[in-house]
C-alpha positions, 0 to 999 in steps of 0.5 A, a space after each residue: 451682685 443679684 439683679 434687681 428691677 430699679 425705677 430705670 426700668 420703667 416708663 410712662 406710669 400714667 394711670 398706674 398704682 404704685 404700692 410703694 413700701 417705704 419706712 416711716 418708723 420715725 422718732 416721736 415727741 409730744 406728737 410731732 417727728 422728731 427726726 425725718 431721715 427716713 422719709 428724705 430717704 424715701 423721697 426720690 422714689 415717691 417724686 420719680 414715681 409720682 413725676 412718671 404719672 403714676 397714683 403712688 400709695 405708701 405702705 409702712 408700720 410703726 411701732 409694735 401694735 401687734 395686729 391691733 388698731 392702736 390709735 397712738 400708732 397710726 401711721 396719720 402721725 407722721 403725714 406733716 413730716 411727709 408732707 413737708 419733705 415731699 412739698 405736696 399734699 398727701 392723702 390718709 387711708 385709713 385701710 390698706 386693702 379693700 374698697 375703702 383704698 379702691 375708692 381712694 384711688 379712684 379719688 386720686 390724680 396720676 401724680 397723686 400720693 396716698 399714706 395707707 394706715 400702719 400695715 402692722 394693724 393686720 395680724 397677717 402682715 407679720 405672719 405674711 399671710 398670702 391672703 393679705 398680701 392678695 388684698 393688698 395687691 388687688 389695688 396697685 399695678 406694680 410694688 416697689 420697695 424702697 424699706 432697706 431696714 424692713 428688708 429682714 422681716 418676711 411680712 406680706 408688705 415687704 415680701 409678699 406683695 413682691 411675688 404677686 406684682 411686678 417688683 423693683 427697688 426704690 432709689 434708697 434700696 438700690 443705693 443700700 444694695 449697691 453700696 452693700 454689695 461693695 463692701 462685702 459682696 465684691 468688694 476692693 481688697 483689702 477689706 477691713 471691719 470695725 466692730 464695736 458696742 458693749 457686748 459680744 453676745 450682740 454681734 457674735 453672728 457678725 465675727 463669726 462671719 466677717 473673720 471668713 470674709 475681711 483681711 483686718 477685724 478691728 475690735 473696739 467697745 465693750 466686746 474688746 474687753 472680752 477678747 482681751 479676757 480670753 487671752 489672759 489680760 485682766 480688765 479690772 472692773 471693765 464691762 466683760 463677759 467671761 462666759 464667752 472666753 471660749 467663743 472668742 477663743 474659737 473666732 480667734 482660730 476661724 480668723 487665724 485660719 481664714 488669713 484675717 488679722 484680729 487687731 484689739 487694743 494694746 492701750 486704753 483709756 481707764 477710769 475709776 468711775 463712768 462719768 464726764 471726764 473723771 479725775 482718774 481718767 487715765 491712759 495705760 497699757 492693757 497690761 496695766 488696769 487696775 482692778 478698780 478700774 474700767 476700759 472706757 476707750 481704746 488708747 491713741 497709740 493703737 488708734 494711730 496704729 489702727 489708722 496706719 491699717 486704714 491707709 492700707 485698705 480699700 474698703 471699710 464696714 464699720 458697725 459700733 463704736 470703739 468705746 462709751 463715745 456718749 461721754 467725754 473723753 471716752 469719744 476719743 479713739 472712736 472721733 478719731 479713727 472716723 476721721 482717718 477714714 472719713 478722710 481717706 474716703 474723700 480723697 478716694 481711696 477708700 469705699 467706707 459704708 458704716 451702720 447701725 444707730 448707735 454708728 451713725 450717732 458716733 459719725 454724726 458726733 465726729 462730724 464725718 457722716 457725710 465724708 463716709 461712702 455709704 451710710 445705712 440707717 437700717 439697724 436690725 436688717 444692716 447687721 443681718 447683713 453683716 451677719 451674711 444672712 439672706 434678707 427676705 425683702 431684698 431676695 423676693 425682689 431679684 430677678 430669677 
């Protein structure tokens, strides 16, 4: 694994700025946070700092301005979630560079928080114009970015910044890295992945890859269906891409030659219709779908078969859900199989990290998130990873 600076390594921050990048992209309604996830998940790192006497200043986007000041997008609307998880008082800035933010901090006490204004309001955070990424820097002592989810944008706030300043990676970022580099990097053998979700097109660059890297490619969701179409098996009126029958061909070969066994389902749950717990809900051999029928789960005796290969494991990444797990009884496989590994995890023979929105939403929904080694709320950034891409957050923070 690379190596990073973390909060370890630093001392006495008395009289110090800490520019701390940190995601505050937080569900709204009627202009309240409907979820604060991310900023308990920032929490460590903003107290540590501000308990190593340092002036500590939030940087973070939200939403898509593009370069503009959109009042419905300040980064002001989520400082009473903030506040409340920290317990203390935070000031708003307005600015992220300049005297207005050299004055606040001149206004701030060691232990002290600020909230700079959303960073996407500047047309060169996203370009990561290094003249911004100066700007910014003008003001703090050292960076640290604990934004694992922002990780795959190179923007001045999450890249920039981090060659001008000495930089080092929060409390969340170094669990995410760590935890990371336990499924994939160096991980225990054998690995096993599971891929679900509706489209293959979405997680091409993630099969394509993980057939070089696991021992055992579970595929689950919608996509299942187009594998199962490219050799042969008719899925009725399932969700299907034919187009990329010789794209999954050709993942099929690549596994084949890497030693990777690819298990999809030999029995599923069908309907006629997508709806809560239809009448012609039924189970049947892949071999069996009718052609007004839909794939709508993966079946119990593949489920119970899936598990047997769980126990077999050291270390599972999971990424979407096995089938249309919104709905009853379509949750089935997905419930299931979480709480084999989720199981598994707690007795200690199994590092699982899992995720992704929706995956967090289907591990939540068995009840099962917290018995998971790992899980990762980042969404774009934790599929690039799975995709084996270089995260540019996360590389300009290594130590050369």
């Amino acid at each position: 694994m690379a190596r990073f600076r973390t909060l370890d390594d630093l001392g006495d921050l008395t009289g110090n700025v800490a520019l701390v990048r940190v995601d505050l992209n937080l569900p709204m309604q009627d202009g309240s946070v409907t979820d604060d996830t991310r900023v308990r998940a920032a929490a460590p790192t903003i107290l540590e700092l501000a308990a190593k006497g340092a002036k500590v200043l939030l940087l973070a986007h939200f939403g898509r301005p593009k370069g503009e000041r959109v009042s419905t997008m300040s980064v002001s609307m989520t400082i009473d979630a903030v506040q409340a998880v920290l317990g203390k008082e935070v000031m708003f800035v307005p600015e992220i560079a300049g005297p207005v933010v050299a004055q606040s901090v001149g206004i701030l006490r060691p232990g002290d928080i600020a909230l700079l204004e959303n960073t996407r309001f500047w047309k060169g955070e996203e370009k990561n114009d290094p003249e911004l990424a100066k700007a910014i820097a003008a003001n703090g002592d050292i960076y640290v970015n604990d934004a694992f989810s922002a990780a795959h944008r190179a923007h001045a706030s999450t890249e920039g910044l981090a060659h001008l300043l000495p930089a080092y990676a929060g409390r969340s970022m170094e669990a995410e890295l760590k935890a990371l580099d336990a499924a994939l990097g160096t991980p225990e053998r054998p690995v096993a992945a599971v891929v679900g979700g509706a489209k293959v097109s979405s997680k091409l660059d993630v099969l394509t890859h993980l057939v070089t890297q696991v021992d055992h490619l579970i595929i689950g969701g919608g996509m299942a269906n187009t594998f199962l179409a490219a050799r042969g098996v008719n899925v009725g009126k399932s969700l299907c891409e034919y187009e990329l029958a010789p794209t999954c061909e050709q993942i099929l070969d690549a596994a084949d030659k890497s030693g990777c066994s690819v298990h999809l389902p030999y029995d599923v749950v069908v309907a006629k219709e997508f709806a809560a717990n239809p009448a012609s809900v039924r189970t049947c051999n892949v071999h069996e779908v009718a052609a007004d029928e839909m794939i709508l789960d993966v079946g119990p005796q593949a489920v119970e078969a899936l598990a047997d290969v769980l126990k077999t494991c050291r270390t599972l990444v999971w990424n979407g859900p096995l089938g249309a797990f919104e709905i009853e009884p379509f949750d089935t496989a997905t419930v299931a199989l979480a709480r084999s590994a989720a199981a598994l995890s707690k007795e200690g023979v199994l590092t699982s990290v899992a995720g992704g929105g929706d995956t967090v939403a289907a591990l939540n929904h068995a009840g099962v998130a917290d018995d998971f080694t790992y899980i990762s709320t980042a969404g774009g950034a934790f599929l690039e990873w799975m995709e084996g891409k270089e995260l540019p957050g996360v590389k300009a923070l290594e130590i050369a």
